[in-house]
N, C-alpha and C positions, 0 to 999 in steps of 0.2 A: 566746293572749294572756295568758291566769291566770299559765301557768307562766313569762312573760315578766316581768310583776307580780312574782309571788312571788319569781324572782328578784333584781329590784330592790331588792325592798324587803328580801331578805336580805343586799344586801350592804352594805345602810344599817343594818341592825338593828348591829354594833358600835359605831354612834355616836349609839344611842338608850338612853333610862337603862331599868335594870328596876325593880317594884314594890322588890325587894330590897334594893339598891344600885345607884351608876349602875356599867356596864358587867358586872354581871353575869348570871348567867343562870337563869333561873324554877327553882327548887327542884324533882326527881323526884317523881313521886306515889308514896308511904310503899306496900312492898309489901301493906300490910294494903288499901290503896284497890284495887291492882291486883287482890289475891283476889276484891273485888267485884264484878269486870266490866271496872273503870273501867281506860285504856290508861293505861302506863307513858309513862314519861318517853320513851324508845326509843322507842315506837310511837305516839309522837302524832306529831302532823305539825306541820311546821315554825309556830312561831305568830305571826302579827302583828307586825311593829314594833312598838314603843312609843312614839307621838309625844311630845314634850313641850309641847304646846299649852300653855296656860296663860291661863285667863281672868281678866281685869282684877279688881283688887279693888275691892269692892261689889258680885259677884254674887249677893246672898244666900248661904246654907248654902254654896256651893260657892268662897266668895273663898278666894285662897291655895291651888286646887285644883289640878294639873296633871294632864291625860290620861295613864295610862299604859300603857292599850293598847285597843287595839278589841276588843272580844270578839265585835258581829258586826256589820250594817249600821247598826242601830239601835241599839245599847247600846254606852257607853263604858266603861270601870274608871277612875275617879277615884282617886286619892293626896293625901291632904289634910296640913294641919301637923298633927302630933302622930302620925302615921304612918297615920290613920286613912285606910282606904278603903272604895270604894263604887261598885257600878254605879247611873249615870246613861241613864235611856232618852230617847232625842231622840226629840222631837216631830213633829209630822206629817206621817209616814209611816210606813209598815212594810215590813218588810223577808222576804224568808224567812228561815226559819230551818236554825241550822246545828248545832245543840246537838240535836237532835231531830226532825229533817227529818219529812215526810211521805213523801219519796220521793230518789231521785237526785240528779234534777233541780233539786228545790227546793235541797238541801244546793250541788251547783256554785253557781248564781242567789245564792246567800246569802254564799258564799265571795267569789263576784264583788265582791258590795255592800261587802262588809269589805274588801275588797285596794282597794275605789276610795274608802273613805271614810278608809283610813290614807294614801295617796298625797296624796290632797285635805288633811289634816291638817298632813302634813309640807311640802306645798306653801307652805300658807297663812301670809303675814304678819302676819293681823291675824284673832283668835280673838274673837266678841263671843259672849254666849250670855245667855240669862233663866230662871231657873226659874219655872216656872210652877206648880208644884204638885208632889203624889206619887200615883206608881200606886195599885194595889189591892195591892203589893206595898213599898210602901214606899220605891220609890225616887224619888229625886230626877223632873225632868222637865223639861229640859231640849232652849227652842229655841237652835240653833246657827244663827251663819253664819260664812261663811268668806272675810274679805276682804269683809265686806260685802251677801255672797249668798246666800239662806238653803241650808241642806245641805238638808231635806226637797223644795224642788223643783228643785234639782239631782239628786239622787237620781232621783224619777220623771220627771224629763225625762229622764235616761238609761238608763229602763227598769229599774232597778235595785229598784224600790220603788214600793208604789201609796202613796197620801193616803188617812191614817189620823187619826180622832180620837178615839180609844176604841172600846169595844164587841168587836164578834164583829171578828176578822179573819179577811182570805179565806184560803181554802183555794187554796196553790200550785200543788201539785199537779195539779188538776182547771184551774186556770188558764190553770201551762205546755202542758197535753196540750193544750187547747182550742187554741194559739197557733201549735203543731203541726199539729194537725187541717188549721188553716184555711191554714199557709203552703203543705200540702199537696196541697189542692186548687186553690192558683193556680196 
């Protein structure tokens, strides 16, 4: 099903803008990044559309913002006027992670949440959102809905995502094996 996704949504990504310019394509990571470890342009993996949602002006700090790509269930990359950009974390839920997994599993599970919250994006007619505040990080914080419906419990009603409102998040890993465990003893 991912790889059904990803295909999709790769043969849309030619009609989605980049942070760059519209229609072109994310700048190679400078070989000095690659001596560090970090993957080149070549071996990363195919990335994300980039929706061009756009919330209504008067959202706080983020009017005049457009999405310009999913970076993973829960985090957006914002494009503001003046060129300035910013990751935006949505509110409550969370997501695994795909930047620094704990394990396999969590990194697919987390990929999943990104490929369903860019489909859901490009889907959507009608983008509303609220900042609510800023992390411990400084970014934005931001509730979504989509068409109306919030993203956080769409998210964990499709499994995608538990209900998150700060503090410690759970450990995936030890989650997904439990989820295992148990389909394995039915």
């Amino acid at each position: 099903m991912r790889r059904r996704a990803l295909a999709a949504l790769a043969a849309l990504s030619p009609l989605l803008a980049c942070a760059e310019a519209p229609g072109t394509a994310p700048a190679p990571v400078p070989r000095a990044e690659a001596a560090r470890g970090e993957r080149s342009a070549a071996e990363a993996p195919a990335p994300v559309p980039r929706p061009q949602a756009a919330l209504p002006p008067g959202e706080d700090q983020l009017a005049g913002c457009r999405v310009l790509r999913v970076v993973d269930g829960d985090t957006l990359r914002f494009g503001c006027a003046g060129g300035e950009e910013m990751n935006v974390r949505l509110v409550g839920y969370d997501t695994p992670e795909t930047t620094d997994p704990g394990c396999a599993e969590e990194k697919a599970l987390g990929l999943d949440a990104a490929i369903r919250l860019s489909e859901w994006l490009l889907e959507a007619e009608r983008v509303q959102g609220e900042v609510t505040g800023r992390d411990r990080y400084g970014r934005p914080l931001l509730r979504l809905a989509l068409d109306g419906e919030d993203v956080a419990e769409r998210m964990v009603a499709a499994g995608l995502a538990v209900p998150y409102a700060g503090g410690r998040r759970i450990d995936w890993c030890a989650r997904i094996a439990a989820a295992k465990a148990r389909a394995t003893r039915k």
